[in-house]
Kinemage of the C-alpha trace (Angstrom):
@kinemage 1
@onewidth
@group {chain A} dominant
@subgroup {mainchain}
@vectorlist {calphas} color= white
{ca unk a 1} P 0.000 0.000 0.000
{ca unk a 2} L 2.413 2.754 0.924
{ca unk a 3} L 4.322 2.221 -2.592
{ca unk a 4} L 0.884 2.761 -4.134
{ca unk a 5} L -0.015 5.678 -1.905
{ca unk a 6} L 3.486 7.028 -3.150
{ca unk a 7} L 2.448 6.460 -6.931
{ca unk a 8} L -0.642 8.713 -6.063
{ca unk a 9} L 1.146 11.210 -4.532
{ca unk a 10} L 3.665 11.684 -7.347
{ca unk a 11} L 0.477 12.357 -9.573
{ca unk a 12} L -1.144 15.070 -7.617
{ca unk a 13} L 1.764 17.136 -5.990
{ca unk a 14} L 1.730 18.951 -9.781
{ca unk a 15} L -0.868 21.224 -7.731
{ca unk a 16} L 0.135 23.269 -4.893
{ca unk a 17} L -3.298 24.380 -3.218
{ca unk a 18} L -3.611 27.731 -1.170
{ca unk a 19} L -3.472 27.298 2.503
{ca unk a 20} L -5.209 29.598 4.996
{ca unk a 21} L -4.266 29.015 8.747
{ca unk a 22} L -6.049 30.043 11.465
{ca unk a 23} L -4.332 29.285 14.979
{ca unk a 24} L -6.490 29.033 18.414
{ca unk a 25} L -3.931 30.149 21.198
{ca unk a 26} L -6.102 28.545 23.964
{ca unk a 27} L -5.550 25.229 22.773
{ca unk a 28} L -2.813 25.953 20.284
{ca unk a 29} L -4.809 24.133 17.438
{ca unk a 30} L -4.717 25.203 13.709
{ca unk a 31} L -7.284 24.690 11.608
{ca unk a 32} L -6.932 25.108 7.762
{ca unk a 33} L -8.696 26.230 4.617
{ca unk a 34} L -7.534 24.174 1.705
{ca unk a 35} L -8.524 25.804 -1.446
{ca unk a 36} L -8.442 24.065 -4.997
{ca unk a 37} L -6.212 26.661 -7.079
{ca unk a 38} L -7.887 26.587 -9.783
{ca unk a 39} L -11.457 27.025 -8.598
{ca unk a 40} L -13.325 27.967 -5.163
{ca unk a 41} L -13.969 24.917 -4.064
{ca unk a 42} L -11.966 24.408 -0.502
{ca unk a 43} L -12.150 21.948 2.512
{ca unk a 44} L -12.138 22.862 6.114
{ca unk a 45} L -9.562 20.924 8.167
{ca unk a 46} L -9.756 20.448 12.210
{ca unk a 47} L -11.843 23.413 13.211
{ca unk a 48} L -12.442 24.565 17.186
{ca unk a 49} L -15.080 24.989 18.871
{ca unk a 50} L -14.301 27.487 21.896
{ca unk a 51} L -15.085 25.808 25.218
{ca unk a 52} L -14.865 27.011 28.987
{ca unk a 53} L -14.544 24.077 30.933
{ca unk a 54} L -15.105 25.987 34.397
{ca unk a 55} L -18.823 27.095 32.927
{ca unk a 56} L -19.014 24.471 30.277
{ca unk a 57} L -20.081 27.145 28.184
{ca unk a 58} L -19.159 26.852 24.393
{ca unk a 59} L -18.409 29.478 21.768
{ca unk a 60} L -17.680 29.521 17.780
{ca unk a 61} L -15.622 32.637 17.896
{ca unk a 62} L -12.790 30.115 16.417
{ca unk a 63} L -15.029 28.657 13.822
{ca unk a 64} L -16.813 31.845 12.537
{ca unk a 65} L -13.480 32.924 12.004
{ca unk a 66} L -12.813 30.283 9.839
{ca unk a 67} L -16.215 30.598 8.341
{ca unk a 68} L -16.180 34.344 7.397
{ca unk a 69} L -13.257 33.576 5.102
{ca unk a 70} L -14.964 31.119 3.233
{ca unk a 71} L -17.827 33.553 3.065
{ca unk a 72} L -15.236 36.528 2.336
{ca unk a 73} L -14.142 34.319 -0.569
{ca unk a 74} L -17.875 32.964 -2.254
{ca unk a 75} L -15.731 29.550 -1.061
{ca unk a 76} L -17.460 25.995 -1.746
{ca unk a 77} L -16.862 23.646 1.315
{ca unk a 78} L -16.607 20.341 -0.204
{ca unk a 79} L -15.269 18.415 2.974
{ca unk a 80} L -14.480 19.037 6.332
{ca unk a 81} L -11.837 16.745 7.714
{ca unk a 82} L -11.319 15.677 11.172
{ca unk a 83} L -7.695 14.226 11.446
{ca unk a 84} L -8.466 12.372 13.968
{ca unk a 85} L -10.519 12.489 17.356
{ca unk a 86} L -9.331 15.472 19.132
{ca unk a 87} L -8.487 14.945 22.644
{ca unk a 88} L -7.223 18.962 22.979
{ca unk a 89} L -10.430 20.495 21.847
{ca unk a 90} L -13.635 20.325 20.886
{ca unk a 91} L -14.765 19.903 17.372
{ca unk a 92} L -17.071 22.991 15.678
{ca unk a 93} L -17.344 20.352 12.346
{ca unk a 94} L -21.448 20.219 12.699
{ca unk a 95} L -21.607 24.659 13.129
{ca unk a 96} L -19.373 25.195 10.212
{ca unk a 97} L -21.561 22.352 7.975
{ca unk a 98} L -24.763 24.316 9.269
{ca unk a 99} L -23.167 27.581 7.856
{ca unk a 100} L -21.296 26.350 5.451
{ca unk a 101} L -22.110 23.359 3.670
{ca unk a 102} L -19.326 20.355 3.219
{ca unk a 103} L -19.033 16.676 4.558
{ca unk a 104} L -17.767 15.879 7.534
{ca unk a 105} L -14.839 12.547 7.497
{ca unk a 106} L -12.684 10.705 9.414
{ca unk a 107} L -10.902 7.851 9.194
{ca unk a 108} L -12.430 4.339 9.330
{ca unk a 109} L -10.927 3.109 12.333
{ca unk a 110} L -12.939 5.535 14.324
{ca unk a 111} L -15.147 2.743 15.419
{ca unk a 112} L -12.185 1.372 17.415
{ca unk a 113} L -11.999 4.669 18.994
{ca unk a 114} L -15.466 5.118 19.976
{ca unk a 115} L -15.369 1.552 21.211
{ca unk a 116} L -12.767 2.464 23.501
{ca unk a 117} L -14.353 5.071 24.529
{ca unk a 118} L -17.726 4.102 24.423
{ca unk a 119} L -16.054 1.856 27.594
{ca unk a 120} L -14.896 4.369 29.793
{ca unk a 121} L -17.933 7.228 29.086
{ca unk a 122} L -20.605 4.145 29.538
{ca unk a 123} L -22.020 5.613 25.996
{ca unk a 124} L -24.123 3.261 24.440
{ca unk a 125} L -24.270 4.522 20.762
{ca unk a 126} L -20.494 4.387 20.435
{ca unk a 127} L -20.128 0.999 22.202
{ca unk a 128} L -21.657 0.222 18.707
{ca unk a 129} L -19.349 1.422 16.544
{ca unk a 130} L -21.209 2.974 13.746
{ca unk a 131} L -19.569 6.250 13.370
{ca unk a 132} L -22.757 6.996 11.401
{ca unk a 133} L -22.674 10.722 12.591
{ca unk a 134} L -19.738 11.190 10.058
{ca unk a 135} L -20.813 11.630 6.675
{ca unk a 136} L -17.638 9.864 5.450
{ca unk a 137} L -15.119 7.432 6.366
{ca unk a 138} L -11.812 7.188 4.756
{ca unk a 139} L -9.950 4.223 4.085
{ca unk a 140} L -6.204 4.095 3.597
{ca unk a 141} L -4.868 5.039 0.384
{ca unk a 142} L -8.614 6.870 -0.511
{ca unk a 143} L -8.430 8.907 -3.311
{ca unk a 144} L -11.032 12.009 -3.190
{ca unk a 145} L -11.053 15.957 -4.831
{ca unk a 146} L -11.083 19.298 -3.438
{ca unk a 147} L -12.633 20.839 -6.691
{ca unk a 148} L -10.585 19.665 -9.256
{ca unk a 149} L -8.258 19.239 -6.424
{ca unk a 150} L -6.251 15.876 -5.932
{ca unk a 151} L -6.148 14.236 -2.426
{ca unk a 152} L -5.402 11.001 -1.230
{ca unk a 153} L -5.694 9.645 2.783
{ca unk a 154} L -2.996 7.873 4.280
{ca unk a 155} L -3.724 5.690 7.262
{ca unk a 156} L -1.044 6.926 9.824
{ca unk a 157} L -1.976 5.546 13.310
{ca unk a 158} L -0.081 5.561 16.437
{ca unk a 159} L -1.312 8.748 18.644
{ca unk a 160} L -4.990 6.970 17.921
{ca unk a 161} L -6.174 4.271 15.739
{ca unk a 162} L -7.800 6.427 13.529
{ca unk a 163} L -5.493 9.230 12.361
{ca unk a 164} L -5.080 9.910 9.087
{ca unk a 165} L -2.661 11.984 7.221
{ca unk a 166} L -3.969 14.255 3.985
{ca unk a 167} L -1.820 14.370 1.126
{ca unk a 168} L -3.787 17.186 -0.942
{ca unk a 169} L -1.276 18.459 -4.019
{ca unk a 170} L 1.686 19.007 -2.361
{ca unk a 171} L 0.702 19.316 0.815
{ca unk a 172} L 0.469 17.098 3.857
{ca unk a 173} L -1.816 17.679 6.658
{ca unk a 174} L -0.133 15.249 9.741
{ca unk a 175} L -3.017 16.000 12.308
{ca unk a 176} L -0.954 15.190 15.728
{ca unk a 177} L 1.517 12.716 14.374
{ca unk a 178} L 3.789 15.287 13.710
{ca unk a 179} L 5.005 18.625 15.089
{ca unk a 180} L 6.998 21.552 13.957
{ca unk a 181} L 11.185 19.713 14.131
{ca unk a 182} L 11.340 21.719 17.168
{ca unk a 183} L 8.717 20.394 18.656
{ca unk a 184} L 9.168 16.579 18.115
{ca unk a 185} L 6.118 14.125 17.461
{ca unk a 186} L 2.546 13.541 19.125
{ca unk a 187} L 1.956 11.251 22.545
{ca unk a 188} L 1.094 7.467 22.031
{ca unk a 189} L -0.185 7.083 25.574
{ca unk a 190} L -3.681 7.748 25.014
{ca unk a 191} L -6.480 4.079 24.966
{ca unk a 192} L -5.702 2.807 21.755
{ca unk a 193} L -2.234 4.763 21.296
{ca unk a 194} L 1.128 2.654 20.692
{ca unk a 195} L 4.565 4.407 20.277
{ca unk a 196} L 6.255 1.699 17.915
{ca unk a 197} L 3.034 2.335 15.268
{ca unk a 198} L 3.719 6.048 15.328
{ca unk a 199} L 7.161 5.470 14.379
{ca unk a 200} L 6.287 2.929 11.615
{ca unk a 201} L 3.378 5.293 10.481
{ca unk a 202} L 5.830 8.792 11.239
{ca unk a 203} L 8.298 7.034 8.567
{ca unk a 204} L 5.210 6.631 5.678
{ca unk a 205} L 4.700 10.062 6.035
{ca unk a 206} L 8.889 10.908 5.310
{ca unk a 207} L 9.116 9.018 2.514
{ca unk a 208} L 7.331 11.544 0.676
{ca unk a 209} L 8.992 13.646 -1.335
{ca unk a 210} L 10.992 16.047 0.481
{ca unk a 211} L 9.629 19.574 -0.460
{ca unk a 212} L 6.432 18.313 0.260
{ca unk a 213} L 4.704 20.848 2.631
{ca unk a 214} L 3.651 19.132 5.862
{ca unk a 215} L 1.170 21.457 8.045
{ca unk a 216} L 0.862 20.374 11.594
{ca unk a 217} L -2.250 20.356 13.794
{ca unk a 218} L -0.528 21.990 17.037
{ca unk a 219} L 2.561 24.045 17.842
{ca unk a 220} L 3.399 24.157 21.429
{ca unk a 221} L 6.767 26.717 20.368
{ca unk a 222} L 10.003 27.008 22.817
{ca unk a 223} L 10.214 30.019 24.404
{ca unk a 224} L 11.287 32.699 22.566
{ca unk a 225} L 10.043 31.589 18.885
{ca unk a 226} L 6.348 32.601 17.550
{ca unk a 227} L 4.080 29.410 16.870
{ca unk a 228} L 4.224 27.923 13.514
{ca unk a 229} L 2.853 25.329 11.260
{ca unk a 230} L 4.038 25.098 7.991
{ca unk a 231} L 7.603 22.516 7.264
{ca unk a 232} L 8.458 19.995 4.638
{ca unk a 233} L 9.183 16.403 4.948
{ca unk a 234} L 12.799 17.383 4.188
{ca unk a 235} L 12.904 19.743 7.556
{ca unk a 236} L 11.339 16.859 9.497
{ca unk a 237} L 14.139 14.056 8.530
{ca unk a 238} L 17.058 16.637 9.258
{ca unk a 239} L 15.820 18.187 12.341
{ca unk a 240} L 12.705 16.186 13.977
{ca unk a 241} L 14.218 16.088 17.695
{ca unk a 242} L 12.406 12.967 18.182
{ca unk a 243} L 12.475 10.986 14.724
{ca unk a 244} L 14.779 12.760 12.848
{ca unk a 245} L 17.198 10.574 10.556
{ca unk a 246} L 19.167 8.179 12.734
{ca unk a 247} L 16.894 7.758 15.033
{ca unk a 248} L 15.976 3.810 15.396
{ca unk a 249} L 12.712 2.764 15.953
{ca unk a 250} L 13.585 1.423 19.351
{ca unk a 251} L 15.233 4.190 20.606
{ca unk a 252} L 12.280 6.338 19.786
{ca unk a 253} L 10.012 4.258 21.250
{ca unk a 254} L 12.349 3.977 24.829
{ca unk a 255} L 11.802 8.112 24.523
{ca unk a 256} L 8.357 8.381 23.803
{ca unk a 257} L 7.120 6.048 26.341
{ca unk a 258} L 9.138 7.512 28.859
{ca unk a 259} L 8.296 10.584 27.993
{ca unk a 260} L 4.892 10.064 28.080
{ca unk a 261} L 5.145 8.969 31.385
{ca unk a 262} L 5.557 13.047 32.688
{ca unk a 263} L 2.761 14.185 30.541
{ca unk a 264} L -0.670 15.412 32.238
{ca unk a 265} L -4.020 14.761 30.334
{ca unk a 266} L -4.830 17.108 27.950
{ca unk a 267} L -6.992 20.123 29.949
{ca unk a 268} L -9.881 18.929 27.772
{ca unk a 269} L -9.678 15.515 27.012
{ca unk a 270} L -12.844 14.723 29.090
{ca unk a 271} L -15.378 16.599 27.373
{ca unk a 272} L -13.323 16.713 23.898
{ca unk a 273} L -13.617 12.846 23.370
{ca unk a 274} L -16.849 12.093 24.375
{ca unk a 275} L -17.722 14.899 21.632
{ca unk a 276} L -15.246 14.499 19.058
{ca unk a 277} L -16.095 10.490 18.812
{ca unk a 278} L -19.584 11.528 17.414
{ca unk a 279} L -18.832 14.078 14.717
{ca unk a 280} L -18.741 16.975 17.323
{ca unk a 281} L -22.087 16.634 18.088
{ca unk a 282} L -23.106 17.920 21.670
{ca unk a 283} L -25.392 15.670 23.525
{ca unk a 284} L -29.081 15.435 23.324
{ca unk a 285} L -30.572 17.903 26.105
{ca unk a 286} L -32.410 16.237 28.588
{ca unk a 287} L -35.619 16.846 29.429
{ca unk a 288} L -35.311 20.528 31.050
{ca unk a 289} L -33.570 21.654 27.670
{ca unk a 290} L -29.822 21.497 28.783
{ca unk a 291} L -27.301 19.470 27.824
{ca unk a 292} L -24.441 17.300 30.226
{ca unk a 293} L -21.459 16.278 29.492
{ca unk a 294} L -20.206 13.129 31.792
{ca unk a 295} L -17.208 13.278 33.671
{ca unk a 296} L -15.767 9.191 34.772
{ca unk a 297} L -13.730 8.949 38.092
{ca unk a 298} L -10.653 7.439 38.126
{ca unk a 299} L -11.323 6.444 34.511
{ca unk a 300} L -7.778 7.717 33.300
């Protein structure tokens, strides 16, 4: 598969499609508009939905952001593309549909991750596994258009089951498996993670070719540099501080897992996941008209 995944990719990096970032500072996500050069057709990739976990009060100041430049631009949303299931933020995929049209997709193995999940939050539809609240599922290797756009999905699990890696022209959108070189790669400690698949799936996405432009879902900058986004594969294999060149597959995974070991949970990995597994949907209100998130003890 990855040789024929490479095949594709050599056919539709000709294209080089116009990339619009728009970085949330509370959670340091980046969400992208990827927009067909030669028409106005664009996707919508990992937008936020603003939430205040002290009032649980949510907000789409992040996502009407994102929307008013599709707007600004008579855009045509033809997807909107979850990477994988956020476990930093919540998703605003279902508000920017309702404003702006497009599909929502993830990748197929999001019915392990619901599973998983389904578990822990005691949720009943995604103990099932359906991930029928996504309008699409990609498989590995998926070829798809942006317009007259050229994109292909590339299976790249490790930080979950279901991440997926967007090759669209000559760009490559990495989700969390990948950070700015400075930064390193994504945690594999999460239900379902594994450190050992990241590296296998980290080294399908650097054997693109080199200038290919890899945008990253995060930046979490050292002090004293500006957050960023935008690399190439060829940055990543020199200077990746965690996988760069060199780097075997066992010492990575010696670092990562025992690096993992100091990290916190994500701020809002609680109310993110139980979300993000169902398309960013918010839960049914009950019957006084409000809406509850559920929050498992000594679950993680």
């Amino acid at each position: 598969m990855a040789e024929a995944i490479l095949e594709k990719v050599a056919d539709i990096a000709t294209k080089k499609p116009e990339v619009t970032a728009f970085f949330d500072p509370v959670t340091a996500t980046v969400s992208y508009v990827v927009k067909d050069p030669d028409s106005n057709h664009c996707a919508v990739i990992d937008p936020v939905l603003d939430y205040d976990p002290a009032s649980g009060h949510t907000d789409t100041r992040s996502a009407d952001r994102v929307i008013k430049h599709v707007q600004d631009n008579d855009l045509t949303v033809d997807w909107i593309i979850e990477t994988h299931a956020h476990a930093d933020h919540l998703s605003a995929a279902p508000y920017v549909k309702g404003r702006v049209g497009g599909r929502i997709g993830i990748g197929k193995y999001i019915d392990t991750v619901q599973k998983t999940f389904g578990r822990i939050f005691n949720d009943e539809k995604a103990l099932q596994g359906k991930a029928d609240e996504f309008d699409h599922l990609f498989g590995d290797g998926e070829e798809y258009e942006i317009g007259g756009l050229k994109a292909v999905a590339m299976h790249t699990p490790g930080h979950t089951p279901a991440c997926m890696t967007h090759i669209i022209g000559d760009a490559a959108f990495v989700g969390d498996t990948l950070f700015m070189p400075d930064v390193g790669t994504a945690r594999a400690d999460f239900p379902g993670g594994d450190a050992r698949t990241l590296y296998r799936s980290i080294q399908r996405i650097l054997a693109l070719p080199e200038d290919t432009r890899i945008f990253v879902c995060h930046d979490y900058p050292p002090k004293g540099r500006e957050p960023a986004w935008e690399t190439t594969v060829g940055e990543e294999k020199r200077k990746n501080i965690h996988v760069r060149e060199g780097i075997s597959e066992d010492e990575f995974v010696k670092m990562r897992t025992e690096r993992d070991a100091t990290l916190s949970l994500p701020r809002l990995i609680i109310p993110s996941i139980q979300v993000n597994i169902h398309a960013g949907k918010l839960p049914q209100p009950e019957d006084n008209g409000i809406s509850y998130l559920k929050v498992p003890l000594n679950a993680f």
